[in-house]
C-alpha positions as semicolon CSV with decimal commas, in nm:
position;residue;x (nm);y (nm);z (nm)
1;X;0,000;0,000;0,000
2;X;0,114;0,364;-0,080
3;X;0,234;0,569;0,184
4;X;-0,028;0,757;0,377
5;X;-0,116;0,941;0,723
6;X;-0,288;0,734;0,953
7;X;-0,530;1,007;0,986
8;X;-0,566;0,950;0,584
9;X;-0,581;0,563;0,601
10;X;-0,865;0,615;0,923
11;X;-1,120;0,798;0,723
12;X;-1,040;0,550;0,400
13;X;-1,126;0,267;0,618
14;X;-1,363;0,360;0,858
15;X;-1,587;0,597;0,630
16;X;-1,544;0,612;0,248
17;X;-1,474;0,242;0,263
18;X;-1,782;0,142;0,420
19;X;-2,012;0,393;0,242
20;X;-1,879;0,230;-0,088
21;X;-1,904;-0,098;0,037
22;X;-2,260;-0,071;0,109
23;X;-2,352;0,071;-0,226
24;X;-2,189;-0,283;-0,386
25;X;-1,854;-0,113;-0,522
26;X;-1,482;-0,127;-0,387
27;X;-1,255;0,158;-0,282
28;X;-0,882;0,137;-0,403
29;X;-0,623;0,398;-0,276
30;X;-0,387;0,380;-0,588
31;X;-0,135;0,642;-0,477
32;X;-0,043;0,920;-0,266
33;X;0,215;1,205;-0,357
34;X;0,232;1,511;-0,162
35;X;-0,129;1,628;-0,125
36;X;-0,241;1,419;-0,461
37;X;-0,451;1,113;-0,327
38;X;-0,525;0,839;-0,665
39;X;-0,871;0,665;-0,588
40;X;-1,025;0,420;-0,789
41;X;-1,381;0,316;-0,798
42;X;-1,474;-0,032;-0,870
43;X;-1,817;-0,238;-0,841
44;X;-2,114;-0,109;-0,913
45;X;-1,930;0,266;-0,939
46;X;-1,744;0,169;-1,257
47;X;-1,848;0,388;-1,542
48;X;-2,104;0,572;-1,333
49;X;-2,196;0,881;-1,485
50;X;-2,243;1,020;-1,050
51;X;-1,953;0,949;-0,942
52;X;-1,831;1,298;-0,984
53;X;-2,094;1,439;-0,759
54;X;-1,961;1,162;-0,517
55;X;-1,647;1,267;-0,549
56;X;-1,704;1,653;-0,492
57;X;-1,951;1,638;-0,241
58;X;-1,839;1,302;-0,050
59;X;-1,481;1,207;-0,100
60;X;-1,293;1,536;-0,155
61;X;-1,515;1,697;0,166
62;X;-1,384;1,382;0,339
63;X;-1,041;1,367;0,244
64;X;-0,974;1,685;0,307
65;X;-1,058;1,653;0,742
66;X;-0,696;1,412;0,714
67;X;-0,558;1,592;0,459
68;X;-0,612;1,972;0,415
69;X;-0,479;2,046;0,115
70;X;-0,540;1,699;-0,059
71;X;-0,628;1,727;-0,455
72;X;-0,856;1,400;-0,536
73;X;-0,768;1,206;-0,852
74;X;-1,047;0,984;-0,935
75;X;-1,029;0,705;-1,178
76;X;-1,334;0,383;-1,206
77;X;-1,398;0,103;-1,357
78;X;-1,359;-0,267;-1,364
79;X;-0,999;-0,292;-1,420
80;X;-0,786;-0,202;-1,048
81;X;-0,504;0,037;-1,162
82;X;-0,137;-0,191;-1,105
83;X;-0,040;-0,139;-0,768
84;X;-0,381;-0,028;-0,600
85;X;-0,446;-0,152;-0,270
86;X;-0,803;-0,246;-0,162
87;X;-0,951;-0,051;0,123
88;X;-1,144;-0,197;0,366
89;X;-1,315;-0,149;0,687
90;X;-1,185;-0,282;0,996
């Protein structure tokens, strides 16, 4: 897994992880550099035409309690970018 904050990793895991989960998709954190954090969407968010209204008003909001300055990049679909690391809750 990528480097991250354990502030970072806490709201991955024990928010955005579960709010995913229980919309039948799969949250991958596919890289962190500097105050860039790489999500991918899988499941039933691949392709979805609202995931950019999830990402503005959910994820970014979100991300930005651990991180401040954090700048989201969002990718989906079925294929996990190489290296991504599944995020789930504990």
């Amino acid at each position: 897994m990528p480097e991250a904050s354990e502030e970072l990793l806490q709201v991955l895991k024990d928010v955005l992880a579960p709010m995913v989960t229980a919309d039948s998709g799969e949250l991958y954190l596919v890289g962190l550099k500097g105050n860039i954090v790489a999500l991918h969407l899988r499941g039933r968010f691949s392709g979805c035409p609202g995931n950019t209204l999830v990402a503005r008003r959910i994820i970014e909001p979100l991300l930005l309690t651990a991180l401040p300055h954090a700048e989201l990049e969002l990718t989906s679909g079925y294929l996990v970018p190489e290296g991504a690391s599944l995020i789930t809750s504990e």
